[in-house]
C-alpha positions as CSV (number, residue, x, y, z in Angstrom):
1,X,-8.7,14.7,-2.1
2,X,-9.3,13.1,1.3
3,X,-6.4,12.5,3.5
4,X,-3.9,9.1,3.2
5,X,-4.1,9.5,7.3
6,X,-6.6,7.2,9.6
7,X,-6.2,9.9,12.5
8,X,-5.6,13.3,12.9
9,X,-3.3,15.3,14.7
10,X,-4.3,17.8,17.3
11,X,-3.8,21.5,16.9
12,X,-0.2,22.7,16.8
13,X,1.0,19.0,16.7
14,X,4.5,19.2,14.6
15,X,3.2,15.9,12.8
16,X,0.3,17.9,11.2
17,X,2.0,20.0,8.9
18,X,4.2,16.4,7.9
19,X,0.6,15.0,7.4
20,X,-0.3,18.1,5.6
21,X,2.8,18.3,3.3
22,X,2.0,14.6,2.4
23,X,-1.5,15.0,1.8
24,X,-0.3,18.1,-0.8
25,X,2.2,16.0,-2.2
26,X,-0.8,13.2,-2.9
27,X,-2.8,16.0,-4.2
28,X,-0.2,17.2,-6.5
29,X,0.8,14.0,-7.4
30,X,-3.0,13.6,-8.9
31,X,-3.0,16.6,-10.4
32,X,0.5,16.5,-12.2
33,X,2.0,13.4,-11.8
34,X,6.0,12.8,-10.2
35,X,8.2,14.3,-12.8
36,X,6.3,17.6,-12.6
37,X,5.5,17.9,-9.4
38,X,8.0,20.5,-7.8
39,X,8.7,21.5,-4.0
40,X,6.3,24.5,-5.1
41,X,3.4,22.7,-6.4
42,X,3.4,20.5,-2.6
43,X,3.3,23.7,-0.2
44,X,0.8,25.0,-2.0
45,X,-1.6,22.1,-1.9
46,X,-0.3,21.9,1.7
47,X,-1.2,25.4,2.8
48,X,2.4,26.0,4.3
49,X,5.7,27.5,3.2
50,X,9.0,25.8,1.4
51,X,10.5,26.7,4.9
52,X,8.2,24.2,6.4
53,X,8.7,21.5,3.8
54,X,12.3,21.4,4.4
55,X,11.7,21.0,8.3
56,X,10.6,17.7,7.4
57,X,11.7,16.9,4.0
58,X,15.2,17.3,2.3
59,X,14.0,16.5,-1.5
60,X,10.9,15.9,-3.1
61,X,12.0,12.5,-3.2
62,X,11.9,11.9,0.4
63,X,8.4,13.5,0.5
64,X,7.7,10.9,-2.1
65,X,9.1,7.9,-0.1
66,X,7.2,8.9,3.0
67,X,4.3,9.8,1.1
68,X,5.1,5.8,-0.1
69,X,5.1,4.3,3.4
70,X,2.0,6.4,4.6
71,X,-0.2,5.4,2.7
72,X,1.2,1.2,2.4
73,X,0.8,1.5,6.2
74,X,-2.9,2.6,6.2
75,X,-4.0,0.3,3.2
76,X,-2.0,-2.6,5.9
77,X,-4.4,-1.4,8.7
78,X,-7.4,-1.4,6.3
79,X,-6.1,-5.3,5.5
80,X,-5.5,-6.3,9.2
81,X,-9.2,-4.6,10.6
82,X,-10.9,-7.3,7.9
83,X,-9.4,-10.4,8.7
84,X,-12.3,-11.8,11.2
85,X,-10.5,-15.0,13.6
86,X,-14.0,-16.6,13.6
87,X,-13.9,-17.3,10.2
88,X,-12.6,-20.1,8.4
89,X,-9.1,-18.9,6.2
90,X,-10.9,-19.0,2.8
91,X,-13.3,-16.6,3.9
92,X,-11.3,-14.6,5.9
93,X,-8.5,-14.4,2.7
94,X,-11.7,-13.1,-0.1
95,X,-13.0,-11.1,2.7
96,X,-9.8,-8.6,3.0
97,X,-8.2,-9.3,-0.2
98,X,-11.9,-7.5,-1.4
99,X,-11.6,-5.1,1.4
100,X,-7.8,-4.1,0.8
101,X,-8.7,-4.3,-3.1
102,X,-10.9,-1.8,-2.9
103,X,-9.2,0.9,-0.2
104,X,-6.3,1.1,-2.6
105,X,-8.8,1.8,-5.5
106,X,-10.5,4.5,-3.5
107,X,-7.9,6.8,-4.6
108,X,-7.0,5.1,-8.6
109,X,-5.0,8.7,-9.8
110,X,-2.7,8.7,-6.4
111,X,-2.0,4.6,-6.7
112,X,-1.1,4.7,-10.0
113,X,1.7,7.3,-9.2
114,X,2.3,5.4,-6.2
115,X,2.3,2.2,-8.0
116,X,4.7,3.4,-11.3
117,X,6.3,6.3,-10.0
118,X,8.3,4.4,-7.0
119,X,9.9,2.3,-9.0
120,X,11.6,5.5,-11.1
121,X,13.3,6.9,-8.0
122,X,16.2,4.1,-7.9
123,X,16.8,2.1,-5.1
124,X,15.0,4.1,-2.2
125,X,12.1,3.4,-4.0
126,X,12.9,-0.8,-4.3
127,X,13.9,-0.4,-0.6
128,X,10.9,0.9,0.6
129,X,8.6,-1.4,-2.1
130,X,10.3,-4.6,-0.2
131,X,9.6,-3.4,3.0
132,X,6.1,-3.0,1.9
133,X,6.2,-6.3,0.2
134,X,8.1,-8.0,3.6
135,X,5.3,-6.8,5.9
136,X,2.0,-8.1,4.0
137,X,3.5,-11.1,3.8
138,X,4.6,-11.1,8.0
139,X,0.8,-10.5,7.9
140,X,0.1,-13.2,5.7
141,X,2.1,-15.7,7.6
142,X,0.7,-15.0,10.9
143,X,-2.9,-15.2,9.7
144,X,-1.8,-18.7,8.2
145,X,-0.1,-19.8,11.8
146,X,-2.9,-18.7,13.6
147,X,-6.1,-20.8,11.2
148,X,-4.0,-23.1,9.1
149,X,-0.8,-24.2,11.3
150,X,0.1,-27.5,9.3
151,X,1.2,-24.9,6.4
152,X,4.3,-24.3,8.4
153,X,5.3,-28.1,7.9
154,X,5.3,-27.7,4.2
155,X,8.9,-28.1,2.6
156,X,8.9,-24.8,1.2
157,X,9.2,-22.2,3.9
158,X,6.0,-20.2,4.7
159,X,7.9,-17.2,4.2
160,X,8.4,-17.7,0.7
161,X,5.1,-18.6,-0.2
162,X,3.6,-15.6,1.4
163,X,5.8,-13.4,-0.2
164,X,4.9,-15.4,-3.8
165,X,1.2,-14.7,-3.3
166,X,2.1,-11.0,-2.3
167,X,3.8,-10.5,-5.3
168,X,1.4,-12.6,-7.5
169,X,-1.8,-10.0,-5.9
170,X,1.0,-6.7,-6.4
171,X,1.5,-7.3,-9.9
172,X,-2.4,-8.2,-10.8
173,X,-3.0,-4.9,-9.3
174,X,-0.3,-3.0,-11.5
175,X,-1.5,-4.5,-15.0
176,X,-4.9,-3.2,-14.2
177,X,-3.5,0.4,-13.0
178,X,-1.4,0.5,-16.3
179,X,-4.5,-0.4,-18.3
180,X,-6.7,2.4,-17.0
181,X,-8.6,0.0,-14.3
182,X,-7.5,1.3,-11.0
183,X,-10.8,2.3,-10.2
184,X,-11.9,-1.2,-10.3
185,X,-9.7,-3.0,-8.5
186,X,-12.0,-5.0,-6.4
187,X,-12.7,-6.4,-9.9
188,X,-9.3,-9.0,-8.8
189,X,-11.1,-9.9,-5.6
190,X,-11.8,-13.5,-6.8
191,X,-8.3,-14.1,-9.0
192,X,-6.5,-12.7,-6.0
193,X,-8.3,-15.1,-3.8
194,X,-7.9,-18.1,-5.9
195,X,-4.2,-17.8,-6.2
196,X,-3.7,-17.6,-2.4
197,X,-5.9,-20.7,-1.7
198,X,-4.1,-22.1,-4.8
199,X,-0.6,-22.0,-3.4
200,X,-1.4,-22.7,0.4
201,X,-3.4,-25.5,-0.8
202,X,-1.0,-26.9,-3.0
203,X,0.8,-30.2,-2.6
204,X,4.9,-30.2,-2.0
């Protein structure tokens, strides 16, 4: 399985056995799924020890949750290296909706863990799902200010708007993971599209 990583640590970096655990934990996560993935299963995709694992991790819950944010954060840098400033917004929007679309269905076994399996670990999982949720939409509000500024003198808040169409995207993306489709996610490219130029086009 390749790495959920965009860089790699240098030899003897502490960070590279944390990469590695999480990379396992993706691995075993493919393989097995959440519920049977044990602390076991994760060093041994890892190539370390249990000793290791618990330098860095308390529970396989935590690996979990950082496994979580890892890979949000690179699917957010994939997002942010397609939006192109010279573009007009439309374009800019189907452009890294597409691109973003189809990073997180590189790997379809892993997001559909990631996608289903966060939300069965209580509220760390919610807590780190919203922060998730709260930073594509910071993204999606400053792409807005920066090609379409009148937005921001709409009566309903920016904010909420960009966290509507984030949501809206999120939950087009899980009916087609819980229907066996994760592999063709780019598929939502246009809907995805149409309902952000749908709601920032919209009249108050």
């Amino acid at each position: 399985m390749a790495s959920v990583f965009t860089d790699t640590p240098l030899p003897g970096d502490p960070n590279d056995y944390r990469n590695r655990l999480l990379d396992g934990m993706a691995a075993s996560l493919a393989a097995r799924g959440y519920a049977d993935t044990t602390v076991a299963d994760i060093v041994r995709e890892a190539g370390v020890s249990k000793r290791t694992f618990y330098e860095h991790f308390s529970t396989k819950q935590d690996c979990l949750l950082a496994l979580y944010q890892a890979a949000s954060q690179a699917a957010l840098m994939v997002l942010r290296s397609a939006v192109d400033p010279q573009k007009d917004w439309a374009s800019q929007v189907e452009h890294a909706l597409g691109t973003y679309l189809a990073c997180l269905a590189s790997q379809p076994q892993l997001l559909r863990t990631l996608f289903i399996e966060i939300l069965h670990v209580g509220q760390p999982g919610l807590a780190v799902r919203r922060a998730t949720y709260q930073e594509l939409a910071d993204f999606i509000v400053q792409v807005v200010q920066d090609s379409r500024p009148e937005v921001e003198r709409r009566t309903v808040p920016m904010s909420t708007l960009a966290m509507a169409i984030v949501g809206g995207v999120n939950e087009l993306a899980l009916e087609a993971i819980e229907n066996d489709r994760a592999d063709r996610l780019a598929d939502l490219t246009a809907a995805a599209s149409w309902l952000v130029r749908s709601v920032l086009a919209a009249p108050d």
